[in-house]
C-alpha positions in Angstrom: -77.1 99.7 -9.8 -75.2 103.1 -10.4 -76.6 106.4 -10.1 -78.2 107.9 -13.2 -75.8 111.1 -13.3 -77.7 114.1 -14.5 -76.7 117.5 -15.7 -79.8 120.5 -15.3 -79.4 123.1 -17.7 -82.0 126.3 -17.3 -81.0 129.8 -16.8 -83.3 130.9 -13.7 -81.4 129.4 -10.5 -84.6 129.0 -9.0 -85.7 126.4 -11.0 -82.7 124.2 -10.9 -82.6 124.7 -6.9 -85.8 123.4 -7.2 -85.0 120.6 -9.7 -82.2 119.5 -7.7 -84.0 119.3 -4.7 -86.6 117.2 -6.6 -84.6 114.6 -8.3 -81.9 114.1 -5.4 -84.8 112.7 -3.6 -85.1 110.2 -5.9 -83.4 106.9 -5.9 -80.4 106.4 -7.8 -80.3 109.9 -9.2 -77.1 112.0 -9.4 -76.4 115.1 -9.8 -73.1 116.6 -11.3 -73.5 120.0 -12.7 -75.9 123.0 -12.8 -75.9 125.0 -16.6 -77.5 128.4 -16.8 -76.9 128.5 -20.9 -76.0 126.5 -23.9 -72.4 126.8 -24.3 -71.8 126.2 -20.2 -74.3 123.0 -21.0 -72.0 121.8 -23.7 -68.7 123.0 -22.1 -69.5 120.7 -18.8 -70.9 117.8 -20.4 -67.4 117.1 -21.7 -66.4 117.6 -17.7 -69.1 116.2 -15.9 -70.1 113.2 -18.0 -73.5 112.9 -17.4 -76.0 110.2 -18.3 -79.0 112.5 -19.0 -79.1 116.2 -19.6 -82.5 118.1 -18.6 -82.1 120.7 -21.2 -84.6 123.9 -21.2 -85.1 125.3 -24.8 -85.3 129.2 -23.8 -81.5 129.7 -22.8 -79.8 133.5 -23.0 -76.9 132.6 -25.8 -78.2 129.4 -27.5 -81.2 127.9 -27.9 -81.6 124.6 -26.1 -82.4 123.3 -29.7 -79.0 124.1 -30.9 -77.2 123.1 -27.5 -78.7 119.4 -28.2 -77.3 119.1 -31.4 -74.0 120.2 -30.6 -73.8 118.4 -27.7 -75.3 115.0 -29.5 -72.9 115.4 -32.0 -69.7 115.8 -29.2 -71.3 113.1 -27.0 -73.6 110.8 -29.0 -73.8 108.8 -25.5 -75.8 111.4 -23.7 -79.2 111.3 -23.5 -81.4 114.9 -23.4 -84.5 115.3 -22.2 -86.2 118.7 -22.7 -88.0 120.5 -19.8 -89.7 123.5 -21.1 -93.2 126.0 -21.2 -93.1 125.1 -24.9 -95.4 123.2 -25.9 -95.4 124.0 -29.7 -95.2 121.2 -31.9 -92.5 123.6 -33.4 -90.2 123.1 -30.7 -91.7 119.2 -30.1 -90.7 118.6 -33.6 -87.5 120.5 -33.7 -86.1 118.8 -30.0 -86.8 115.4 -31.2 -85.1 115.8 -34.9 -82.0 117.4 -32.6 -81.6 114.3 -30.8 -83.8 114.6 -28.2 -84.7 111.4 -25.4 -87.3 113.2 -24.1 -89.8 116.0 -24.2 -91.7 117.5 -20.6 -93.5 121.0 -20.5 -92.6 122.3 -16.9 -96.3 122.1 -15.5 -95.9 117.8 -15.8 -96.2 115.8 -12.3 -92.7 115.1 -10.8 -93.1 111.5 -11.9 -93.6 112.5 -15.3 -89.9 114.0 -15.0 -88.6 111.0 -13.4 -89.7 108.6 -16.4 -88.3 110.3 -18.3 -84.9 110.4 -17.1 -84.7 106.6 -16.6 -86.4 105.9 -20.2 -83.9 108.1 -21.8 -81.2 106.3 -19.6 -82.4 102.9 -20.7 -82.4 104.0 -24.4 -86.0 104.6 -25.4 -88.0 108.0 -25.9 -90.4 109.4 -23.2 -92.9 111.6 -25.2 -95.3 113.3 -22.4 -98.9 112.4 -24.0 -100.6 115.7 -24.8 -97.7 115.7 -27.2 -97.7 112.5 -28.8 -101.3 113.6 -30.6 -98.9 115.9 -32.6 -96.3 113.2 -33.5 -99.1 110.9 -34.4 -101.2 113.6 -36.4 -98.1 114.7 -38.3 -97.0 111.7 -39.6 -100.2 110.3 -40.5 -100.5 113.7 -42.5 -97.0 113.2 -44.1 -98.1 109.4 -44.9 -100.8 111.1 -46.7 -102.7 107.7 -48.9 -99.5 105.8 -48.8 -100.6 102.1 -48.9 -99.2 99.3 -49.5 -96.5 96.8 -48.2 -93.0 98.6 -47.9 -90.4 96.4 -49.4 -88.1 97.1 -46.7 -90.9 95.2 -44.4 -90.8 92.6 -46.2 -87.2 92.1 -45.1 -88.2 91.4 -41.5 -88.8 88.3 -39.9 -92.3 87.7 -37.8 -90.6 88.0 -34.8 -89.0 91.4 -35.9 -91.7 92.9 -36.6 -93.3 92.0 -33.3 -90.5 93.9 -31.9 -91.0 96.7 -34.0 -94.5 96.6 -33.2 -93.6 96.8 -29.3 -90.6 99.0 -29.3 -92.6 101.5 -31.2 -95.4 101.4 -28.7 -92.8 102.8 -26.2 -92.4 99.0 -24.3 -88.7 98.3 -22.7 -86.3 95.9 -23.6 -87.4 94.2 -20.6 -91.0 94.6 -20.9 -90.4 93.2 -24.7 -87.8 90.0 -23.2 -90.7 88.9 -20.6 -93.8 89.5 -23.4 -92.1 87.2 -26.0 -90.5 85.2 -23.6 -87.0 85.7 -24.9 -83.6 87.3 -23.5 -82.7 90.7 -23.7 -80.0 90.4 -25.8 -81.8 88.4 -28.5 -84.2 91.6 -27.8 -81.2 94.3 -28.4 -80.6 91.9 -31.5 -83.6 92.1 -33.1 -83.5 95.7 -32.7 -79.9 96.2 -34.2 -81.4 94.3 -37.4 -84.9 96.1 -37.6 -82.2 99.2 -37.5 -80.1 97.9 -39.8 -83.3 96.7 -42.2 -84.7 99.5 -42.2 -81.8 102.2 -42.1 -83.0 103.4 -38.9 -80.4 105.6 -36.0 -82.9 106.2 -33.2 -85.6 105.4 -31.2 -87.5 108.1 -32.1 -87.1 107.0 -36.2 -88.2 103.9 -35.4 -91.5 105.4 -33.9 -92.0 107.8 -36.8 -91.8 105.0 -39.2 -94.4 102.7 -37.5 -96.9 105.3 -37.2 -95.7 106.8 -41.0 -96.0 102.7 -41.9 -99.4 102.5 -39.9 -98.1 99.1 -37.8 -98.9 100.8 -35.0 -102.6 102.2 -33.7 -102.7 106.2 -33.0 
């Protein structure tokens, strides 16, 4: 399979030596450019094409917030994970509504790097799990005593909510395909209707809405 190509963005040069030496160890990892600020991130992501951007949040000009959304907006395509010392629900919140793949504070394992690289490559969201108490606390609280059936639920089909149910708890589409015993593209399928459906644009939505929805445990 092709390399992943990946494009660091931090300002200390020290911690992308670092991060370089780190992920070209790794098996089909690339890696095609080295940003020290927003702008330079956004600038060489229309150069270097990368799959996945490792985007800090502290940067000297922009903000890694704002880099995101300018560069999701440029380069839908591109998937950004943030590696940061933030670990605000602030910042968690604000990543994720920029378009965000992927949120790791900086004193995560190596491995917890790494998956999340290839799950924002793969199209799904990597949420490191000291976090995901705040996604799931938040929405419940926004949820407040909604109860009920959602008539937009009632739109789906058994096996699209089972899908729902699964993509939401963070499975594959290959880990879905080999649970229900179906193809991957009848997978991507049911996911393009549950978007569809539901008027859905992300992975991270979708997730919002089951826990908002309750269809999936906290």
């Amino acid at each position: 399979m092709p390399d992943i190509r990946i494009l660091l963005v931090d300002d200390h040069a020290v911690i992308r030596s670092a991060l370089k030496m780190l992920l070209e160890n790794q098996p089909n990892i690339e890696i095609v450019g080295e940003a020290s600020n927003g702008n330079e991130a956004i600038q060489l992501a229309g150069v270097t094409q990368p799959d996945v951007v490792i985007m800090d949040i502290t940067l000297p000009d922009i903000s890694g917030i704002e880099a995101t959304l300018r560069l999701k907006k440029l380069h839908p395509e591109v998937a950004v994970v943030a590696l940061t010392i933030h670990e605000d629900e602030q910042y968690f919140f604000e990543m994720l509504k920029a378009g965000a793949s992927g949120y790791v504070p900086k004193r995560a394992a190596p491995e917890d790097l790494v998956s999340a690289i290839w799950a924002a490559y793969e199209g799904d969201i990597y949420i490191y799990p000291s976090l995901s108490k705040a996604l799931v606390a938040d929405f419940l609280h926004r949820a407040g005593e909604e109860a009920g059936p959602s008539p937009q639920l009632e739109e789906l089909t058994q096996r699209e909510m089972e899908v729902l149910q699964m993509l939401a708890s963070g499975l594959s589409n290959d880990e879905i395909a080999e649970s229900l015993v179906i193809s991957k593209h009848t997978v991507a399928r049911h996911r393009e209707n549950l978007m569809r459906k539901l008027n859905l644009h992300s992975r991270s939505e979708l997730v919002k809405y089951a826990i908002r929805k309750g269809l999936i445990e906290p």
